[in-house]
N, C-alpha and C positions, 0 to 999 in steps of 0.2 A: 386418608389424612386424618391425625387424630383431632393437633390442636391447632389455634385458631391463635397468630399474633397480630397484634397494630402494632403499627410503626408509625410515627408523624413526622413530617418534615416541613420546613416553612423558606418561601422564598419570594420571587418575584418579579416582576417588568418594571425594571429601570429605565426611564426613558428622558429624554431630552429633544428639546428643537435647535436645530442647526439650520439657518439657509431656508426658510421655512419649512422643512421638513424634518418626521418625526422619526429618530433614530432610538434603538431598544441594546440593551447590553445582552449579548451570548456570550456562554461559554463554550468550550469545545478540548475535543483529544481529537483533532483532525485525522489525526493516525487510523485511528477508531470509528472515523466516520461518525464522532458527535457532538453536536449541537443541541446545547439546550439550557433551560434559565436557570441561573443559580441559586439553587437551594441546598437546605442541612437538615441537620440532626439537633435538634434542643438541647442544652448542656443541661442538665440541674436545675430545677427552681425558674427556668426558662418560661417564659410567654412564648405564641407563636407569634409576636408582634419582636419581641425583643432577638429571637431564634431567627426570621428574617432580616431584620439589619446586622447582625452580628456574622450571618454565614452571606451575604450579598460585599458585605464587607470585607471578608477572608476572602472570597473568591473571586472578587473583581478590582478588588483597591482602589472601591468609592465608599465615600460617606454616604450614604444616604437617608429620606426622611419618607415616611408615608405617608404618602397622599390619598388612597382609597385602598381598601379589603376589595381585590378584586373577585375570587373564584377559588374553592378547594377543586382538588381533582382524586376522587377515587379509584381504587385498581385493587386488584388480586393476584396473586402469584404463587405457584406451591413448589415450598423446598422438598423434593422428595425425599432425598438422604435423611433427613432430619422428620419425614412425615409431618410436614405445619407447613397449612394454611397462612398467609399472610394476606393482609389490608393495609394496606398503604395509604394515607392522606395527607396531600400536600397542601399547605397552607398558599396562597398567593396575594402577595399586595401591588398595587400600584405605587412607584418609588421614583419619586427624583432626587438625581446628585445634587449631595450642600460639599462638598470638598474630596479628595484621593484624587485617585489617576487609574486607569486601566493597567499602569507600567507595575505598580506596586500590587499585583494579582501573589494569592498564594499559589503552589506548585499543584494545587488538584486539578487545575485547567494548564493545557502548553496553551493555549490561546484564549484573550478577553476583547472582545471586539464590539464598538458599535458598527450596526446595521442598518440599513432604511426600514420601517416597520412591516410597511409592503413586500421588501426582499426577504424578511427573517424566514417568515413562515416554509417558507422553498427551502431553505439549509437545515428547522431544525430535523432533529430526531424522532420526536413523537408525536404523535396528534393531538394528544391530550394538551399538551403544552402548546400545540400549534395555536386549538383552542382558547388557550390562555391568552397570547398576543393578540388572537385576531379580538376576543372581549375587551382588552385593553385599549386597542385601535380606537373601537368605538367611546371609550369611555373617554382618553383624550379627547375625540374630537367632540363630546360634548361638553367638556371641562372647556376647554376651547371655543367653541362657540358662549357657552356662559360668558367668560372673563369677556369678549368682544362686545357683547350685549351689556354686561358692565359699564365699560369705557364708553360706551355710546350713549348711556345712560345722564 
């Protein structure tokens, strides 16, 4: 392999409480057997801050707002045909819904589902990603405890 590309992508764990329980947005080609968080490709002039609401947006038909830079995830992969090297890094934030809907998802996913956080990780696709929710878990539940420790205050 001769040459060596990066690629960036940025996305993230959308999550919400329902019912006291923590639900996380996936995407999916069920067809395809996959699950996994929605993330893109940077337009132009892009932030990876600005590249993750805009493609969480396209592919799941929520608004949403950052609430913490959770984790990049690196990886490798080589196109042979092409002889290159590829590096891949995904950007990840922590995201809750301010307004959309799941119903208004673009056509890259047939399916946008909330999950319980504890069941996501079983459906998705990759590990790395798994990794992603299950850090997220943790980070809710000490955003979570804070705000309680707050109000008690």
């Amino acid at each position: 392999l001769e040459f060596r590309r990066v690629l960036f992508r940025s996305g993230g764990v959308v999550y919400r409480e329902r019912d006291g329980r923590i639900e996380v947005v996936l995407v999916a080609r069920p067809a395809h057997n996959l699950w996994a968080l929605p993330k893109g490709t940077p337009e132009p002039g892009e932030t990876v801050e600005t590249t993750a609401l805009r493609e969480v947006r396209e592919e799941t038909g929520l608004e949403v707002a950052i609430v913490a830079e959770l984790t990049s995830i690196h990886y490798r992969y080589a196109v042979a045909a092409e002889r290159v090297l590829v590096q891949k890094v995904v950007h990840h934030f922590l995201l809750e819904p301010v307004g959309g809907d799941v119903t208004l998802h673009d056509h890259e996913y047939d399916v946008v589902e909330w999950v319980d956080i504890h069941e996501a990780p079983g459906r998705m696709s990759y590990a790395n990603e798994r990794d992603v929710v299950e850090r997220a878990a943790v980070l809710i539940a000490e955003l979570r405890a804070d705000a309680l420790g707050e109000a008690g205050a």
